[in-house]
NUSEMAR-686757 format. One line per 4 residues: number of its first residue (from 1); their letters; for each residue x, y, z of C-alpha. Coordinates in steps of 0.25 Angstrom, whole numbers. Example, Ala and Ser with C-alpha at 12.3 -4.5 7.8 and 13.67 -1.06 7.14 Angstrom:
residues 2
1	AS	49,-18,31 ~ 55,-4,29
***
This chain:
residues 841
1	XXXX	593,386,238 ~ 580,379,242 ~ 568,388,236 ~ 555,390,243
5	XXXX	541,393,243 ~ 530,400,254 ~ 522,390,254 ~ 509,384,264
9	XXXX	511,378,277 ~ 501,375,288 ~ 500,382,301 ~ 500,374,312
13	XXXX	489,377,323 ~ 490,371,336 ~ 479,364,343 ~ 473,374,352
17	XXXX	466,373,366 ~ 460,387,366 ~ 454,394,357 ~ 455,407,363
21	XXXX	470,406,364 ~ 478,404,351 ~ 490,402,348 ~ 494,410,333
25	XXXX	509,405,335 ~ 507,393,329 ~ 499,398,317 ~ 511,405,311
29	XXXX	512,401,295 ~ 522,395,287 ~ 526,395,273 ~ 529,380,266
33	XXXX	542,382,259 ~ 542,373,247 ~ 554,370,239 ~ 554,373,224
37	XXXX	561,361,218 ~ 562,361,203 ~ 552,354,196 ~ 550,348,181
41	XXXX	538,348,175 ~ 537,334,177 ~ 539,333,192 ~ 529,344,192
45	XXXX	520,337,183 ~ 520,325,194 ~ 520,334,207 ~ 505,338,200
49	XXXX	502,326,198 ~ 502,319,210 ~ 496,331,216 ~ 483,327,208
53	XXXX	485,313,211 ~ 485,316,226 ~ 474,326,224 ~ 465,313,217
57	XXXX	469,305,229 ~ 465,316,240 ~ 452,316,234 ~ 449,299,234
61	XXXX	453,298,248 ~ 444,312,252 ~ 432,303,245 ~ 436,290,253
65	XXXX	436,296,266 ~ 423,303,262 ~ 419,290,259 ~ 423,282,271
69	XXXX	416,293,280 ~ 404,293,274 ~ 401,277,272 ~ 406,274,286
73	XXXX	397,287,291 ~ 386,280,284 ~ 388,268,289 ~ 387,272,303
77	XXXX	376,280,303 ~ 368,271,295 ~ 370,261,307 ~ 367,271,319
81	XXXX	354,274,310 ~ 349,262,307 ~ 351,256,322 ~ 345,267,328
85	XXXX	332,267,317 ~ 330,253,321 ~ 331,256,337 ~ 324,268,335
89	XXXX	312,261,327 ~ 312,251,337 ~ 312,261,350 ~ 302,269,344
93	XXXX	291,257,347 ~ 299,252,359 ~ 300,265,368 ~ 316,263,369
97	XXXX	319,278,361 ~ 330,280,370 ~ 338,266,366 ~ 337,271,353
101	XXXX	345,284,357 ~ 356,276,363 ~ 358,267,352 ~ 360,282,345
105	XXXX	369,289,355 ~ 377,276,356 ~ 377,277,341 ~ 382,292,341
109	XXXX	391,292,354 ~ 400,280,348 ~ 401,287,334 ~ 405,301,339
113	XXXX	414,297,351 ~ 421,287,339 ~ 422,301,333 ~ 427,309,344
117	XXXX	439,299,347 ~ 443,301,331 ~ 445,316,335 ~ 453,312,348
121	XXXX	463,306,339 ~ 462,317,330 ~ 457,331,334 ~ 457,339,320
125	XXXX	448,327,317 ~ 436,335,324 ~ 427,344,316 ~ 426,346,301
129	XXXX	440,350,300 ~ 438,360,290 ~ 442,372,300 ~ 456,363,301
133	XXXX	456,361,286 ~ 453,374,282 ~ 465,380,292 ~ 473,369,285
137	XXXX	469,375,270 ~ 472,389,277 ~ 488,389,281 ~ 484,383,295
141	XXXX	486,368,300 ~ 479,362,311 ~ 486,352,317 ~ 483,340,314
145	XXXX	472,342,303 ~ 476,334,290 ~ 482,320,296 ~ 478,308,294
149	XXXX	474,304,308 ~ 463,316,306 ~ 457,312,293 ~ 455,298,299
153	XXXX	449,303,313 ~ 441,313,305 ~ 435,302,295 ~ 432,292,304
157	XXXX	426,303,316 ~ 416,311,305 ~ 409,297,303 ~ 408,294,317
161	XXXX	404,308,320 ~ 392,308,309 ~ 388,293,313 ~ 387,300,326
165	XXXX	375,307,323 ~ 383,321,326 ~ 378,333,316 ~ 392,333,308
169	XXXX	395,329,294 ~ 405,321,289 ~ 408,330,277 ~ 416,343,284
173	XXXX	428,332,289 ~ 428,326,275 ~ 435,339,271 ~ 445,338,282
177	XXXX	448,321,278 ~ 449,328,264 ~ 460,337,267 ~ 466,326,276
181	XXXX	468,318,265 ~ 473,330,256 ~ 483,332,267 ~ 489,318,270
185	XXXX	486,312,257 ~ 498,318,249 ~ 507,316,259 ~ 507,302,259
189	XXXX	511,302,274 ~ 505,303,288 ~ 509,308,301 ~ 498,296,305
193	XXXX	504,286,296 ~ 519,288,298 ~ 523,274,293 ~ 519,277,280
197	XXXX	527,285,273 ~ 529,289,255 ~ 538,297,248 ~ 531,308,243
201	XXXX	538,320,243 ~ 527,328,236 ~ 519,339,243 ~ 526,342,255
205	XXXX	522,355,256 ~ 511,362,263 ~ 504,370,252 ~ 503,354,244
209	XXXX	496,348,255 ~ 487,361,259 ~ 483,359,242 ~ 479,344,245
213	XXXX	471,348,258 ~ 464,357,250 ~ 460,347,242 ~ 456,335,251
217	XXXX	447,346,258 ~ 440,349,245 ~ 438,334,242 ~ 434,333,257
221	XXXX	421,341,253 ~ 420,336,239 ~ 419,322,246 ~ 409,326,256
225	XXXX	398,334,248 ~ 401,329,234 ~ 408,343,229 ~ 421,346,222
229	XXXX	419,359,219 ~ 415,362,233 ~ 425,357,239 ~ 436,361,230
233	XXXX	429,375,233 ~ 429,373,248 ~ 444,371,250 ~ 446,384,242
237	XXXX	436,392,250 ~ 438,385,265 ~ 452,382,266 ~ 464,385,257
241	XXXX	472,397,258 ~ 480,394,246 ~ 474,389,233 ~ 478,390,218
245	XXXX	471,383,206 ~ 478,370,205 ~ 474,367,217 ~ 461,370,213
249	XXXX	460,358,205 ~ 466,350,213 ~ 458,351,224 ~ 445,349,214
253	XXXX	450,336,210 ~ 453,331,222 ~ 438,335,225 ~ 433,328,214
257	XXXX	439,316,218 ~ 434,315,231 ~ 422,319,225 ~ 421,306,217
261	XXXX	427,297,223 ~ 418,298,235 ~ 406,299,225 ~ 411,285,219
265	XXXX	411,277,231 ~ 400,282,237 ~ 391,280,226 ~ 397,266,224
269	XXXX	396,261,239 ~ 381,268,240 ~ 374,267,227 ~ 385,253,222
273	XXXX	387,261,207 ~ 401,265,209 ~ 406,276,198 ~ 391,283,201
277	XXXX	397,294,207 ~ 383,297,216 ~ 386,301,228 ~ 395,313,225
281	XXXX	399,318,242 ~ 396,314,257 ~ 384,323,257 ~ 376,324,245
285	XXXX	363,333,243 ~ 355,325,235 ~ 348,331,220 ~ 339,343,223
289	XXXX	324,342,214 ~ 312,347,217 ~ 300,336,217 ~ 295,334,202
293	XXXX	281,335,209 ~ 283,348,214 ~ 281,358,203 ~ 283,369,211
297	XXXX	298,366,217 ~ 311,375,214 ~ 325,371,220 ~ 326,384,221
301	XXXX	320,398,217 ~ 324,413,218 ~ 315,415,228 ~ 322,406,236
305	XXXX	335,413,236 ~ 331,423,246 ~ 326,411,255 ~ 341,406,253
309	XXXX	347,419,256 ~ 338,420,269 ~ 343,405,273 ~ 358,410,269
313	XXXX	355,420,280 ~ 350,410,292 ~ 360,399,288 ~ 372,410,291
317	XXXX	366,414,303 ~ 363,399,306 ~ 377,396,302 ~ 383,408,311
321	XXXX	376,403,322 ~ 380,389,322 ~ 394,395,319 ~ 394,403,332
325	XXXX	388,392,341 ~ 399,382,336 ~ 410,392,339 ~ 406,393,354
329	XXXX	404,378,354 ~ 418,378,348 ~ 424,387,359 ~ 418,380,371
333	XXXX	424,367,366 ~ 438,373,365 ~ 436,379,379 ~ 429,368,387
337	XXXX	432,355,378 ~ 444,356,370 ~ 453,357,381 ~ 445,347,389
341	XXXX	451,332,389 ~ 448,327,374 ~ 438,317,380 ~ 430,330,382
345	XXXX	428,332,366 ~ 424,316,366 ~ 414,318,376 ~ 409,331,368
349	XXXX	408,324,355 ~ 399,313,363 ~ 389,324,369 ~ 387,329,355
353	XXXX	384,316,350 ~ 375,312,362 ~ 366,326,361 ~ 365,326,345
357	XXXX	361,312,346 ~ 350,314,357 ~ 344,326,349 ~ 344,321,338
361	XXXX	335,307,343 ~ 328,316,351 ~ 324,326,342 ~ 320,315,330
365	XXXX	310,308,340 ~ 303,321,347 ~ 307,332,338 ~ 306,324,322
369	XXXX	292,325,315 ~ 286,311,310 ~ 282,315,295 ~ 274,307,287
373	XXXX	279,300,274 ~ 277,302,261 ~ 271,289,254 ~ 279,290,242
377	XXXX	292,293,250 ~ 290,281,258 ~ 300,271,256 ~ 302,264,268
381	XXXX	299,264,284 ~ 309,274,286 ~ 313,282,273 ~ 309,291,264
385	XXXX	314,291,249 ~ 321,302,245 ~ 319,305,230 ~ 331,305,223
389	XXXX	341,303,234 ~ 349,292,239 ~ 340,282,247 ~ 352,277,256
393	XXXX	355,291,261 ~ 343,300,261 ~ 331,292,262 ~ 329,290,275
397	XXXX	319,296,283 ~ 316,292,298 ~ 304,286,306 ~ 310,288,318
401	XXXX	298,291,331 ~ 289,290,319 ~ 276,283,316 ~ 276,275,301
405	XXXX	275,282,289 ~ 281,294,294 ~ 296,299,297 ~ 304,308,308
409	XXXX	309,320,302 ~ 317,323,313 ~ 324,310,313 ~ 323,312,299
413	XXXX	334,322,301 ~ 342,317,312 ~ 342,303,310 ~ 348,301,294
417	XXXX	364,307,291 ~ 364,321,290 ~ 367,319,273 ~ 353,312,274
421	XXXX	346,323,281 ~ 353,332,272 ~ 348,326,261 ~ 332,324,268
425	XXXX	333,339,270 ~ 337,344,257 ~ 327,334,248 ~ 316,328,258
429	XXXX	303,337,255 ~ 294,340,267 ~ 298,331,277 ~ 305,338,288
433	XXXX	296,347,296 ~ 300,363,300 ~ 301,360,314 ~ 309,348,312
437	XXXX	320,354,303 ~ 319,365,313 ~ 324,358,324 ~ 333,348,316
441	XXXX	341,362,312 ~ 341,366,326 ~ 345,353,332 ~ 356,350,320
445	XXXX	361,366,322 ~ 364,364,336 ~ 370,350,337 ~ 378,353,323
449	XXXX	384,365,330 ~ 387,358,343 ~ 393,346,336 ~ 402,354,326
453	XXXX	416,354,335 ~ 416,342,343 ~ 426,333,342 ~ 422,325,332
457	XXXX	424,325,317 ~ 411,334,311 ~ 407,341,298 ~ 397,352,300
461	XXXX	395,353,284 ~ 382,343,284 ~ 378,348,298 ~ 375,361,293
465	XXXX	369,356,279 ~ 359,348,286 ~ 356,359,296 ~ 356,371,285
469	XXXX	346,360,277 ~ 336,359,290 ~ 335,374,289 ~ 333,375,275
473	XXXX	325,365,275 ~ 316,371,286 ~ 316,384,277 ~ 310,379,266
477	XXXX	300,371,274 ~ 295,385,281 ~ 295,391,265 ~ 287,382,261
481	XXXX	276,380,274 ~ 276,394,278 ~ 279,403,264 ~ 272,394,254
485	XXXX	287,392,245 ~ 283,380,239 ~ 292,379,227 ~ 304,378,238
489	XXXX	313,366,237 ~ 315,361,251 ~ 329,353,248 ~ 335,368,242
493	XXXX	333,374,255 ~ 338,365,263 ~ 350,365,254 ~ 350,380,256
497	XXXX	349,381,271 ~ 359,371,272 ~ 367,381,263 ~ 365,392,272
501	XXXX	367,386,285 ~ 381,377,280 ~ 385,391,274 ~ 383,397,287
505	XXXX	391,388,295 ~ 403,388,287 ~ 403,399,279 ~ 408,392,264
509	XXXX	400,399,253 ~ 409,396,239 ~ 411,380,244 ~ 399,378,252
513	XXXX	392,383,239 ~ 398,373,229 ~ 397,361,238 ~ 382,364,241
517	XXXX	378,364,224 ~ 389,351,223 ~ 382,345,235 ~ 366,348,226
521	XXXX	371,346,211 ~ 363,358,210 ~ 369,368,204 ~ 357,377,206
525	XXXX	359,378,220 ~ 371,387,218 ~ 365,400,220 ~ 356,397,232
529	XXXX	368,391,238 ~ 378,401,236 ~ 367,411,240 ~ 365,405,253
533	XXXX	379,401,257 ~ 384,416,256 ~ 371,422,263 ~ 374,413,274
537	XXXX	390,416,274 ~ 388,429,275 ~ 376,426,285 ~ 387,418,295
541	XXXX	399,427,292 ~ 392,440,298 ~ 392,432,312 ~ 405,422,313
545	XXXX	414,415,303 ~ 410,399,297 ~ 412,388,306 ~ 425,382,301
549	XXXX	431,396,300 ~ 426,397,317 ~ 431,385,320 ~ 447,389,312
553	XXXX	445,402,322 ~ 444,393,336 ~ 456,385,332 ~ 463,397,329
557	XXXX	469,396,313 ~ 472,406,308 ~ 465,405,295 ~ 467,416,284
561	XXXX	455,421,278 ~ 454,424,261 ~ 456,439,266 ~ 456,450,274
565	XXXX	448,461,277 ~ 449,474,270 ~ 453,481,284 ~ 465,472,286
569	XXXX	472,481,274 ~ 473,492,285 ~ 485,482,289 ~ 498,478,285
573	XXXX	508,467,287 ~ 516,474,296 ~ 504,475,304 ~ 501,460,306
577	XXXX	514,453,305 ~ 521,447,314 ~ 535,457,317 ~ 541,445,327
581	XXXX	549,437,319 ~ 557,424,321 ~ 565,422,311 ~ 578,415,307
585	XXXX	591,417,300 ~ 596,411,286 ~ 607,404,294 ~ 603,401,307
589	XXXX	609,394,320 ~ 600,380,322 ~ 600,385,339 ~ 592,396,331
593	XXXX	583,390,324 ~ 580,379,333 ~ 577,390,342 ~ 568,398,334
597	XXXX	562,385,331 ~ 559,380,345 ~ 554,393,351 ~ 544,398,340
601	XXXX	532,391,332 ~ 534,398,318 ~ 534,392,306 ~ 542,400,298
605	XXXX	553,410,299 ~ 559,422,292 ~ 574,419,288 ~ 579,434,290
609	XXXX	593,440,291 ~ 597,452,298 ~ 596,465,290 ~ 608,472,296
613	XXXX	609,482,285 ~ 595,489,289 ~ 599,488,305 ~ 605,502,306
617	XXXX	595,508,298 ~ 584,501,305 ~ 588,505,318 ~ 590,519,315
621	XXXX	576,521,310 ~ 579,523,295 ~ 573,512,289 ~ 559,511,291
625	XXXX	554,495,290 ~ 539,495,292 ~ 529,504,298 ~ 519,497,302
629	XXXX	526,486,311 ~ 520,488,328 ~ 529,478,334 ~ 526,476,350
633	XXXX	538,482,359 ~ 534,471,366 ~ 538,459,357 ~ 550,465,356
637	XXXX	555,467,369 ~ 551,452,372 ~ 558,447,361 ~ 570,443,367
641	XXXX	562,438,378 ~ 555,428,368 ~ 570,425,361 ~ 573,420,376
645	XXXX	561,411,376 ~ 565,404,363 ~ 578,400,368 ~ 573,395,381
649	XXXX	566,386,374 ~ 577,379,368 ~ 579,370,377 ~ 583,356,370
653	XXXX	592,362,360 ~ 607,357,364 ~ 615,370,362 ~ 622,377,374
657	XXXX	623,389,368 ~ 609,391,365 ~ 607,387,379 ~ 615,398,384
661	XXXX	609,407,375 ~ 595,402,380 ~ 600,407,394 ~ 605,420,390
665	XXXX	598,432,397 ~ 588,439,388 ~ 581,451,393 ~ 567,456,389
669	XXXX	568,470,392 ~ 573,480,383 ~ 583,492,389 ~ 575,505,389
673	XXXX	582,510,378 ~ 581,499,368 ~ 566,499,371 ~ 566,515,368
677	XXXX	573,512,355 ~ 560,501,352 ~ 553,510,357 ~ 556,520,344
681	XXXX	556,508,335 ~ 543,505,337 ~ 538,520,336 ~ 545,521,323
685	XXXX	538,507,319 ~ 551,499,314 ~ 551,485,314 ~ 556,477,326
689	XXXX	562,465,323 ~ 565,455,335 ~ 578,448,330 ~ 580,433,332
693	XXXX	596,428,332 ~ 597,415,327 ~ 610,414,337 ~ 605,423,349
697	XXXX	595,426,358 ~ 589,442,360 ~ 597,448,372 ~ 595,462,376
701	XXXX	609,464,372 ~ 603,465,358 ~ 601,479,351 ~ 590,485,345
705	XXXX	596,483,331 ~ 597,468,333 ~ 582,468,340 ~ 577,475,327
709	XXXX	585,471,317 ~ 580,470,303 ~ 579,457,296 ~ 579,453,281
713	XXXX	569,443,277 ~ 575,430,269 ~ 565,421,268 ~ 555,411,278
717	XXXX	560,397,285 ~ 550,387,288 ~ 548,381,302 ~ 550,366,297
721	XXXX	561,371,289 ~ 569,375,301 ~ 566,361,307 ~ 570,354,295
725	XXXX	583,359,294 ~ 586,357,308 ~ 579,344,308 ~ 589,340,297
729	XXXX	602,347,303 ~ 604,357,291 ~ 613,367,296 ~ 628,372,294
733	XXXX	638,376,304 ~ 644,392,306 ~ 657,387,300 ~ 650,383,288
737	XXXX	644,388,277 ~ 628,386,275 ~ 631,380,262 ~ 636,368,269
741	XXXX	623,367,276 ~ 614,356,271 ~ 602,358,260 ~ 589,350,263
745	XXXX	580,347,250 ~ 565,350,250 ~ 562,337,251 ~ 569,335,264
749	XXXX	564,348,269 ~ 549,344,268 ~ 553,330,271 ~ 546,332,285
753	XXXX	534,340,279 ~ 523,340,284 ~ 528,337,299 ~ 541,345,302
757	XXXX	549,340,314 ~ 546,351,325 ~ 560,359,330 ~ 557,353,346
761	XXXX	556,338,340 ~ 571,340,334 ~ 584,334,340 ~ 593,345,336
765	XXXX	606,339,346 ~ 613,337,335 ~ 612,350,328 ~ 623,361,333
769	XXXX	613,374,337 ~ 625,384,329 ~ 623,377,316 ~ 617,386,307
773	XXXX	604,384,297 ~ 603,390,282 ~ 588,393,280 ~ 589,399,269
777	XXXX	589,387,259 ~ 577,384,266 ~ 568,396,268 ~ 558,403,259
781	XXXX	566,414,254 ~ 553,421,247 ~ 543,420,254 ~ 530,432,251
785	XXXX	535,444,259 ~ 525,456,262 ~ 528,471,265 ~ 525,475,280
789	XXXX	516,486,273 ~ 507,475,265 ~ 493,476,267 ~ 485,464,275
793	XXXX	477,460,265 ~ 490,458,254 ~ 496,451,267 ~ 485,441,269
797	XXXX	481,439,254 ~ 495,436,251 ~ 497,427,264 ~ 483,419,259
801	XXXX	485,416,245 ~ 500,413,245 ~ 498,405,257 ~ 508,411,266
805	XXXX	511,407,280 ~ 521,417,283 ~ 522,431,277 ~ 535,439,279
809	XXXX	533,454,281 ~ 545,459,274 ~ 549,475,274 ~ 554,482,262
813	XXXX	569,479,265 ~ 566,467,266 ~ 565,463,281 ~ 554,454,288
817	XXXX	548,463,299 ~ 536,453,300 ~ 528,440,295 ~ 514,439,293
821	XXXX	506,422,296 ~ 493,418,296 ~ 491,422,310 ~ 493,436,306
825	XXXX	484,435,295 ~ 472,431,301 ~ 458,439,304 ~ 461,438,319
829	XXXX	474,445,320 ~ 470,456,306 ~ 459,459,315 ~ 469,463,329
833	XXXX	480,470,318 ~ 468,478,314 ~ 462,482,326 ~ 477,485,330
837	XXXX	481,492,319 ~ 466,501,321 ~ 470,504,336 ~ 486,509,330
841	X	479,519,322
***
């Protein structure tokens, strides 16, 4: 007998056209049944080991995309900037402003149309994808999500997209190409790549691969900001369901190593000293200090915590605001775009581009300051040295509609990469004016909030720094002009409101914190920081949910939360299951199962026999099952009307017989005296149970003790397990015995893994439909059961941290009279059960 184990396996959500309208059938969860083989410590010792080895390699390749993003980003941007520096310069005299525009809008169109087509190709390529990695870490998969097409589509359309000149960052999809890479790396095989094939039996499992996404999304982060620990953190608080301690360390390792191995070929491409290890992640912070001239310069006091608290306060309302506009924004495009022709999206993507650059040249020339230079912070017609950061990067200042000797702030701003005015805004002193930061955040708000969505691939992480930096940077300006605070340091405010107004947006506290002090190497900005992030959480939270969290809500996942609320305890199992069972036999006929198969979406089924022993009593009332269970009259009485539809749909499967049984006449209603019967069952609040036959269809001939009849719980079948066998023809005949019939090894079970052959796709001619299947060497025969009396809270937790996809409610005598999945479990659907369960009372 082949052993197995609950274990993890995605959800599949189908693309959907609108919102308003889901579809929860698809969303029903499945265990991963993993054979226990027996295993010496050696072969154990191995099975560790290349799990390390290919937690190593996860991390290289995380840095090496991080690496080819950001050098061709660079590249590309440098060229747009310096051609339009020289044509601007040179209209500036000449009059001809406007050819300068077109130089910049053909720049722009090109990059973000180039961008656009990349999601064409691959649609789970647009956004950040951390909504469609944290559904993934959860239980649920998007379609689609972790291929290797979309981790080539998302990589090369991030840096056309920030070469475009659109406000979105290139470091939110380095989490998804992270995860991508954790997901396709240890299989050693593609769906896209098909020719290439290796023998590497390892890992075929669900919960394995779920453990190496984990990973390549930490390293994702780790390689964008330069922070293990943050990232490491971030997988454990934004995605994973399920997590022990030896993953842990593994994913921390893999961080490190994308860590490191982007620091070592950045710094040796940039600064030639390779083994430097200077440029630790994508967007760097730079060193916080005070002036050694100004005597009278804090980083930061206790003074200034109350001012941190009151900007925690206006970055969550800031960030709820820009949370809710973006969820409207989000629903007009999958009313009025999304189910437009697809060069709908294209042309959305190019609007976007064309109005951000138009602002963005329009408000530099009318909008920007010209502020005089410092004479000993000259160095050059066009710059302005930095002290102590990297001159390349962050010491450019511009000139653009300004006399010599002084610079446009404005242009300042909107004319350098947003690291680079990241940097300006949290270590320049005294060059951006109040009224300029004010309308740079306003401007960046809006344009950040339109943009977030499109179909392009966009990050929102460095929109909303550099737009939280604006604001904090505006308040310390109005501290020290207006209040006289002169010992404030401008750079730790700016890092503060970008705190608060990032915090607000997303709603991380415990990661965000962590990759905020990583991101400074300042240590002492742990308080202030922590302080800040949770204000403004609880800030956002009071108005709407994080925006990734918004965004997993319109696509309709449904993702568990850590818990419950304390009200939900006034429920019970019984009182959220699911009472309408499909379910097979232990030896079942193949026209069954191929019938089941065809006709319903499940992913798993219950193996069950009939418990004849209890029938008698059950009828008479003298066992009592459940007494919670309200079970609609209705789905009873249509029952037989849904069996009919099953079997109509069986339409290619050569059997006369199941065709005849397919034409049998089925009625719907129920003789007034069986309904009067049901009637008094469901007043006394037994149990129904709408019976399946493997070899028969429901007809009104049936009794009421075969409608109802109680069923003993075996054990669970998978989905793809069905499809295997009957893929391979493992069944025996009625004048046989089912030891004859034949046995598959795990290896060949999973041989298939991750993309099982679908039950319409099968040629099943050859198979005669009065064979019969033996599941039982196959099936989970232990899964975890709970009581129809359990509490929800003891339901959920044990559903969370087990990481169950199907939760059998099993009686005390041991028959299933319900399962609980995901669907069931979700805050949408507690909330109805509650609201019914107040209206029973």
């Amino acid at each position: 007998t082949i052993l197995g184990e609950t274990h993890e396996e995605e959800d599949e959500i189908l693309p959907r056209k609108d919102y308003e309208s889901l579809d929860y059938d698809r969303c029903i969860n499945d265990p991963y049944l993993e054979v226990l083989e027996t295993m010496d410590n050696k072969k154990a010792q191995r099975y560790e080991a290349v799990k390390w080895v290919l937690v190593f390699a996860i991390g290289v390749c995380t840095g090496l995309v991080g690496l080819f993003v950001d050098f061709f980003v660079r590249l590309f941007t440098q060229l747009k900037f310096q051609v339009v520096q020289s044509s601007v310069e040179e209209c500036t005299e000449k009059g001809c402003l406007a050819l300068s525009l077109l130089e910049l809008l053909g720049f722009n169109l090109t990059f973000v149309f180039l961008a656009s087509l990349l999601v064409l190709i691959q649609p789970v390529a647009a956004g950040s994808g951390i909504p469609e990695i944290k559904c993934y870490l959860n239980g649920v998969k998007v379609p689609g999500v972790v291929r290797l097409r979309t981790v080539v589509c998302k990589a090369m359309g991030v840096l056309f997209s920030v070469a475009g000149g659109l406000f979105v960052g290139k470091e939110g999809p380095m989490i998804h190409s992270g995860a991508v890479v954790g997901a396709g790396l240890p299989q050693f095989q593609s769906i896209s790549l098909r020719k290439i094939q290796f023998n590497f039996p390892y890992f075929r499992s669900d919960r394995d691969k779920r453990d190496f996404v984990s990973a390549g999304a930490a390293a994702g982060v780790a390689a964008a900001f330069g922070a293990p620990i943050g990232g490491t953190l971030f997988s454990l608080e934004e995605g994973s369901s399920f997590w022990n301690q030896g993953l842990t360390w593994k994913v921390l390792f893999c961080s490190m190593a994308a860590t490191f191995t982007l620091n070592f070929f950045r710094s040796g491409i940039q600064f030639g000293s390779w083994g430097s290890f200077q440029l630790p992640g994508l967007l760097n912070f730079g060193e916080f200090k005070c002036s050694e001239s100004d005597k009278k310069c804090h980083l930061w006091t206790a003074v200034d915590l109350g001012f941190f608290i009151l900007m925690g306060i206006v970055g969550g309302l800031l960030g709820a605001t820009f949370n809710c506009l973006n969820k409207r924004l989000a629903k007009y495009r999958m009313r009025n775009v999304h189910p437009k022709p697809k060069l709908v999206r294209v042309l959305e993507s190019l609007l976007v581009s064309l109005t951000t650059t138009v602002v963005v040249f329009v408000a530099s020339m009318v909008l920007g300051e010209c502020r005089q230079m410092s004479p000993t912070s000259h160095s050059g017609n066009d710059t302005l040295s930095l002290q102590g950061m990297s001159e390349d990067v962050n010491s450019s200042i511009k000139t653009f509609f300004c006399p010599n000797d002084t610079y446009n702030d404005m242009a300042t701003l909107f004319f350098n990469p947003q690291e680079s005015a990241i940097l300006q805004l949290f270590h320049q002193d005294g060059t951006f004016s109040p009224v300029t930061l004010s309308l740079f955040f306003l401007l960046y708000f809006l344009l950040s909030c339109w943009t977030y969505g499109i179909s392009v691939p966009s990050g929102l992480f460095v929109p909303s720094l550099l737009c939280g930096a604006a604001f904090g940077r505006l308040v310390a300006n109005l501290l020290k002009s207006y209040i006289g605070l002169d010992h404030i340091y401008s750079g730790t405010f700016a890092l503060i409101g970008a705190a608060a107004f990032l915090g607000g947006v997303v709603r991380m506290t415990i990661s965000l914190t962590v990759i905020l002090i990583e991101s400074t190497n300042e240590i002492t900005y742990g308080l202030p920081i922590m302080i800040t992030l949770m204000v403004a959480k609880w800030t956002g939270d009071f108005f709407n949910k994080g925006i990734y969290d918004i965004h997993v809500n319109l696509r309709g996942v449904p993702l568990l939360e850590w818990e419950t609320e304390v009200e939900m305890d006034k429920l019970r199992a019984s009182d959220i299951m699911e009472p309408n069972l499909t379910y097979v036999y232990p030896h079942t006929r193949i026209q069954s199962l191929v019938s089941i198969l065809r006709t319903t979406v499940h992913h798993a089924f219950p193996v069950v026999t009939e418990n004849r022993g209890n029938e008698r009593e059950f009828m008479k009332g003298n066992q009592l099952i459940s007494n919670n269970i309200k079970f609609k009259k209705s789905s009873i009485l249509t029952r037989a009307g849904e069996q009919r539809k099953r079997s109509q749909s069986m339409k290619s499967y050569p059997s006369s017989e199941l065709r005849n049984m397919c034409d049998e006449h089925i009625a719907t209603e129920e003789p007034p005296e069986k309904e009067d019967l049901l009637q008094q069952m469901l007043e006394r609040r037994y149990t129904p149970y709408p019976n399946l036959y493997p070899d028969q269809s429901p007809s009104e001939e049936w009794t009421m003790e075969e409608r109802f009849r109680p069923l003993t719980f075996h054990g669970l079948i998978l989905r793809s397990q069905l499809v295997t066998l009957l893929d391979r023809g493992v069944c025996y005949s009625e004048s046989q015995s089912s030891a004859s019939q034949p046995r598959l090894s795990h290896a060949e079970m999973s041989e298939d893994y991750p993309r099982y052959p679908d039950i319409h796709d099968l040629d099943l001619t050859l198979l005669n439909p009065r064979m019969i299947v033996d599941v039982t060497p196959y099936m989970n025969p232990s899964p975890f059961t709970v009581s129809p009396n359990t509490h929800v809270s003891q339901v959920f937790n044990l559903f969370r941290t087990m990481g169950l996809r199907h939760l059998p409610v099993v009686n005390a005598v041991g028959e299933i009279v319900g399962i609980i999945t995901r669907h069931n479990l979700t805050h949408e659907f507690l909330q109805a059960r509650l609201r019914q369960h107040y209206q029973t009372i």
